[in-house]
N, C-alpha and C positions, 0 to 999 in steps of 0.2 A: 504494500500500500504506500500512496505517495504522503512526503511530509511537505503539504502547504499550510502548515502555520506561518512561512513569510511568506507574507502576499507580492505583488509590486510594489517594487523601490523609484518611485517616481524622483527626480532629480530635475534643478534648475535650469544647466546643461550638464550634456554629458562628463561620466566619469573621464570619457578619451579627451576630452579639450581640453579639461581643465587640465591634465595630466602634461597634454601637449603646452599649453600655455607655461607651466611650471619648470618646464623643459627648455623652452625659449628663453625664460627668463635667466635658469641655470647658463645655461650656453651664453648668453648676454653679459652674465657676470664673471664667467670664465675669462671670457677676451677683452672686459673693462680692468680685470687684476692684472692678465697681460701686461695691458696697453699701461696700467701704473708703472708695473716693475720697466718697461721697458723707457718709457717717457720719463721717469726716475732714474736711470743709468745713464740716460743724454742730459740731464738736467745739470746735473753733476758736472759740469763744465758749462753748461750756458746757461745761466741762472733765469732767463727770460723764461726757458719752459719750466719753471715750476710752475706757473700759472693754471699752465693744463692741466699741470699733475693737482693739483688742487681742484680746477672744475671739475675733472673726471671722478675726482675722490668725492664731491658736493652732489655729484649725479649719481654713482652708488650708493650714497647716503637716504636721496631720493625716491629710487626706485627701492631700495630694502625697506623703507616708511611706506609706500604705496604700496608693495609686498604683501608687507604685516597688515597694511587694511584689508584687500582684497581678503587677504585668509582669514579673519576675521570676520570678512561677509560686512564691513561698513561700505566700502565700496560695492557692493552689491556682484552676485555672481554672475550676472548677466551681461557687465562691464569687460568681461574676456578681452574684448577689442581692444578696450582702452590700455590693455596692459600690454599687448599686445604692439603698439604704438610708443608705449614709455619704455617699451625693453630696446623697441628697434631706434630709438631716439639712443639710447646709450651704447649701442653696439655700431651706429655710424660714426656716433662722439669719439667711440674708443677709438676704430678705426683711423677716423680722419686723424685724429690727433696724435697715432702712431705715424701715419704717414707724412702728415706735417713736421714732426720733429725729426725725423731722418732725412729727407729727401729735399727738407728748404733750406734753401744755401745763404745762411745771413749773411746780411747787409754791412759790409764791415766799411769802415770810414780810414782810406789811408793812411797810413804813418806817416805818410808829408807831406803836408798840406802847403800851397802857397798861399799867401795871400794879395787878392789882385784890388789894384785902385780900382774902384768905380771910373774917376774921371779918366780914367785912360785905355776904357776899354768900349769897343762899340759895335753891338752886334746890326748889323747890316739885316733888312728887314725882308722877309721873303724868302732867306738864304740860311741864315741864323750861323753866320762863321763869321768868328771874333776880328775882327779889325786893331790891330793893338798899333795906337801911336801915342808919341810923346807930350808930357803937357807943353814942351819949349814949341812946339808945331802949333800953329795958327788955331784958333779955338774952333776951326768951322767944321763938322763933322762930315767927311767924307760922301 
């Protein structure tokens, strides 16, 4: 004889989304811890990107706050989507900002610099190539 004392387990959505979602967001967090440690070894000589390392660390803070509501059920479990959206917001952050930090060639300001008079320099309009004459030369610009 069959044992139906459990009847149907009706469910908000299914037990596979949520599972899948769960999974997303693992995988999201995986490659934001990456994307620290790795953004953290370059930082370490260019002090500029700790920035990221800090947004990035501000956005897993984030999404582990939105996390703990969803699983809670404050954000409601039908909001799948919405999580769905906050995981891939932090896993293109990660991304881009691994990328950014390896692959952009800062902007460095030479070791020797001149410095040029204003009054004895005159770009030629249409052309934009420097004209350099003397102030002892007649004051009329070329």
């Amino acid at each position: 004889m069959e044992n139906n004392s459990s009847g149907p387990i009706y469910y908000e959505i299914s037990p596979l989304k949520s599972k899948l979602v769960r999974g997303y967001g693992a995988i999201s967090f995986i490659v934001a811890i990456i994307a620290i440690v790795l953004v953290g070894i370059k930082s370490s000589s260019v002090h500029h990107d700790l920035y990221l390392l800090v947004n990035i660390a501000i956005s897993i803070f984030v999404c582990l706050l939105l996390s703990w509501f969803y699983k809670r059920e404050t954000v409601g479990q039908g909001k799948w989507w919405f999580m769905i959206v906050v995981f891939s917001a932090l896993l293109y952050q990660s991304i881009i900002s691994v990328l950014f930090v390896y692959f952009h060639e800062p902007s460095s300001i030479p070791a020797h610099t001149v410095a040029v008079d204003p009054h004895t320099l005159y770009v030629k309009p249409h052309t934009f190539k420097p004209i350099h004459h003397s102030p002892k030369e007649s004051n009329t610009i070329p």
